[in-house]
C-alpha positions as CSV (number, residue, x, y, z in Angstrom):
1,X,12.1,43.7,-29.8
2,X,14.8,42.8,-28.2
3,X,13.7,39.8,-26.5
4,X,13.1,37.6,-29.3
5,X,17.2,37.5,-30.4
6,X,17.2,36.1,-26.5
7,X,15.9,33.4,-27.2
8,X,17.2,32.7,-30.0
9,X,20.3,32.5,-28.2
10,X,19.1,30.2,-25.7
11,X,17.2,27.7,-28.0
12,X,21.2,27.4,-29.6
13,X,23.2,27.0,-25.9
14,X,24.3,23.8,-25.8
15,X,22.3,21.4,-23.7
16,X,22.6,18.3,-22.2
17,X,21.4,15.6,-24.5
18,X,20.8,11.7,-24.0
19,X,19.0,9.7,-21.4
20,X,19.3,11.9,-18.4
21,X,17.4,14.9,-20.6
22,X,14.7,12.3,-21.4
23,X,14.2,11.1,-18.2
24,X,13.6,14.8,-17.4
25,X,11.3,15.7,-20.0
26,X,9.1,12.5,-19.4
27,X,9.4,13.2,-15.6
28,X,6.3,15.1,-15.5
29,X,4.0,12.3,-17.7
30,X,4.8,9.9,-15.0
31,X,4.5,11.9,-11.9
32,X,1.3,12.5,-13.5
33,X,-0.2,8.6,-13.9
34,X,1.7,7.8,-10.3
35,X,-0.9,10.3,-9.5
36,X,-3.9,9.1,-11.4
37,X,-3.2,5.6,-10.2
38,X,-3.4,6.8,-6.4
39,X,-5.9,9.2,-6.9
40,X,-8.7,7.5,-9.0
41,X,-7.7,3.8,-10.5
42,X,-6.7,2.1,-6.9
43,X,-9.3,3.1,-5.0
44,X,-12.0,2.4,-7.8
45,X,-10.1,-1.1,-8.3
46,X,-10.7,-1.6,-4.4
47,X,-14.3,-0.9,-4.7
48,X,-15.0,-3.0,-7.2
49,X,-13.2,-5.5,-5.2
50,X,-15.6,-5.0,-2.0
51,X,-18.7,-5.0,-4.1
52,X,-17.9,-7.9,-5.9
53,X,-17.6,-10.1,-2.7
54,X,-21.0,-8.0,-1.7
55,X,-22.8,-10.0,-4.1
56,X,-20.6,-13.6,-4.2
57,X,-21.8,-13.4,-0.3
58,X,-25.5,-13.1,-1.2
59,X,-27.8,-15.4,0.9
60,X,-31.5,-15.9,1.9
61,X,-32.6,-13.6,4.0
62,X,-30.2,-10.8,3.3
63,X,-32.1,-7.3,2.9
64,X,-31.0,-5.1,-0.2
65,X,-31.4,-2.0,-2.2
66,X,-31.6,-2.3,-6.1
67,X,-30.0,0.5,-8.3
68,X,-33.5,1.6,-8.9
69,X,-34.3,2.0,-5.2
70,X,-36.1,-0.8,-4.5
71,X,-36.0,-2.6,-0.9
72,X,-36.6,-6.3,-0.2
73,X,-35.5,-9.2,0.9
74,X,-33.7,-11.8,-0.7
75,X,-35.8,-14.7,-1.5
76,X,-33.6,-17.0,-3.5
77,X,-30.0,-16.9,-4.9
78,X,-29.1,-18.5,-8.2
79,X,-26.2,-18.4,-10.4
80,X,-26.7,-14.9,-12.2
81,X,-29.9,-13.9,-10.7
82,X,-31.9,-13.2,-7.2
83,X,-35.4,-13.5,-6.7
84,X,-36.3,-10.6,-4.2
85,X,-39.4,-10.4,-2.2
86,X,-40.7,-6.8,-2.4
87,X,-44.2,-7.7,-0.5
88,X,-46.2,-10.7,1.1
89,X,-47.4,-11.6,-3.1
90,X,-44.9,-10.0,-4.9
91,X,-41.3,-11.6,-5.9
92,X,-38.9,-10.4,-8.4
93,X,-35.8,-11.6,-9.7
94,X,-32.9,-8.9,-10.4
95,X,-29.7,-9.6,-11.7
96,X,-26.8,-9.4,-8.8
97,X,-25.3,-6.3,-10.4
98,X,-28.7,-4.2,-9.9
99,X,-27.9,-4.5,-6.1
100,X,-26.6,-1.6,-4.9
101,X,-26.3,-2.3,-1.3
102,X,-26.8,-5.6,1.5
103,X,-28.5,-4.0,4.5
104,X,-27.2,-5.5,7.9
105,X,-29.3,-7.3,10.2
106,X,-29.7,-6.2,13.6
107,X,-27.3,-9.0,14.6
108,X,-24.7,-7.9,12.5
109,X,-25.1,-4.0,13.8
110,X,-24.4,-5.2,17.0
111,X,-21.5,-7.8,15.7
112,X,-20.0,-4.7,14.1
113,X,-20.7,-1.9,17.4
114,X,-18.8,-4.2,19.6
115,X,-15.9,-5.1,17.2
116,X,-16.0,-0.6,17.4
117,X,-16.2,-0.7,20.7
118,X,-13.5,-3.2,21.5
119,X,-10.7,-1.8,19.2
120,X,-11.6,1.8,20.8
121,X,-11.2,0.3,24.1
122,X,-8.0,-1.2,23.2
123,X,-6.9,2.1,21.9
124,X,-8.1,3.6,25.1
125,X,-6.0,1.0,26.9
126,X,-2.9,1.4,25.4
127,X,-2.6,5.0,25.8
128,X,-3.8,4.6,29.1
129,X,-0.3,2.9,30.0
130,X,1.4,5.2,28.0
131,X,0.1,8.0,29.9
132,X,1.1,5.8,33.8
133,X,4.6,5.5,32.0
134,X,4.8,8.8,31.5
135,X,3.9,9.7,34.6
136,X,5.8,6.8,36.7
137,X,8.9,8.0,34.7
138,X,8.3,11.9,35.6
139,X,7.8,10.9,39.5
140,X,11.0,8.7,39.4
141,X,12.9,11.9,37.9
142,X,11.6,13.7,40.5
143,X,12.6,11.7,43.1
C-alpha cells in the first residue's frame, strides 16, 4: 500500500492558486456549452427561425402537410388559424403550428431547379477559367 502515502504527498505540493487555476478548472464546463451551443441550441434556434417565416408566409393556395399527416390546400388564412380544404366538401381549420410543411408548386420547383442550375453553372464557369489559367500559365513556362 504504498501508493496511497503518494498521494498524499501530492494532494500537499504546493499548487498554483488564484484566477489562473480557476480558469483551468472551469475550462472544461465551458468548452463544454461552446459545444452544446454549436452542436444542438443554434441550429434548433435556426429552425425555428425558418419555420416560423413558413407559416407568417402562408397564402391561399399554398399545399400543406399537417402534423397529423393530412394533405390539403389552403383555403383561407386568418390571424391564428387556416381553413384547409382536404376534399371538394370538406374544409377544416388547423391552427398554423399543426403545419408541418408548405409543399411547392410546380412553378416554384422550376424557380428553385434553375436558381440550382445557374449557381452550378457559375461554379462550372469559374473553375473553368481557373483551369485555362492554369494551363495558359503552364504553356507560357514552357515557352
Amino acid at each position: 500500500m504504498s501508493f496511497i502515502p503518494f498521494l498524499q504527498e501530492a494532494g500537499n505540493a504546493p499548487s498554483a492558486s488564484g484566477p489562473a487555476s480557476m480558469l483551468v478548472s472551469f475550462f472544461p464546463v465551458i468548452l463544454i456549452i461552446v459545444v452544446f451551443y454549436f452542436l444542438m441550441i443554434r441550429p434548433q434556434s435556426k429552425k425555428q427561425k425558418e419555420t416560423e417565416k413558413m407559416l407568417n408566409a402562408l397564402k391561399k393556395g399554398d399545399k400543406i402537410i399537417t402534423i397529423g399527416g393530412i394533405h390539403g390546400v389552403v383555403s383561407s388564412v386568418k390571424e391564428n388559424t387556416v381553413i384547409v380544404k382536404v376534399d371538394d366538401d370538406c374544409k377544416i381549420e388547423f391552427n398554423r403550428t399543426a403545419i408541418s410543411t408548405v409543399e411547392l408548386s410546380d412553378e416554384e420547383k422550376a424557380k428553385l431547379a434553375q436558381a440550382q442550375a445557374a449557381k452550378k453553372s457559375k461554379g462550372f464557369f469559374k473553375s473553368k477559367k481557373s483551369e485555362d489559367k492554369i494551363e495558359s500559365e503552364k504553356t507560357s513556362d514552357e515557352e
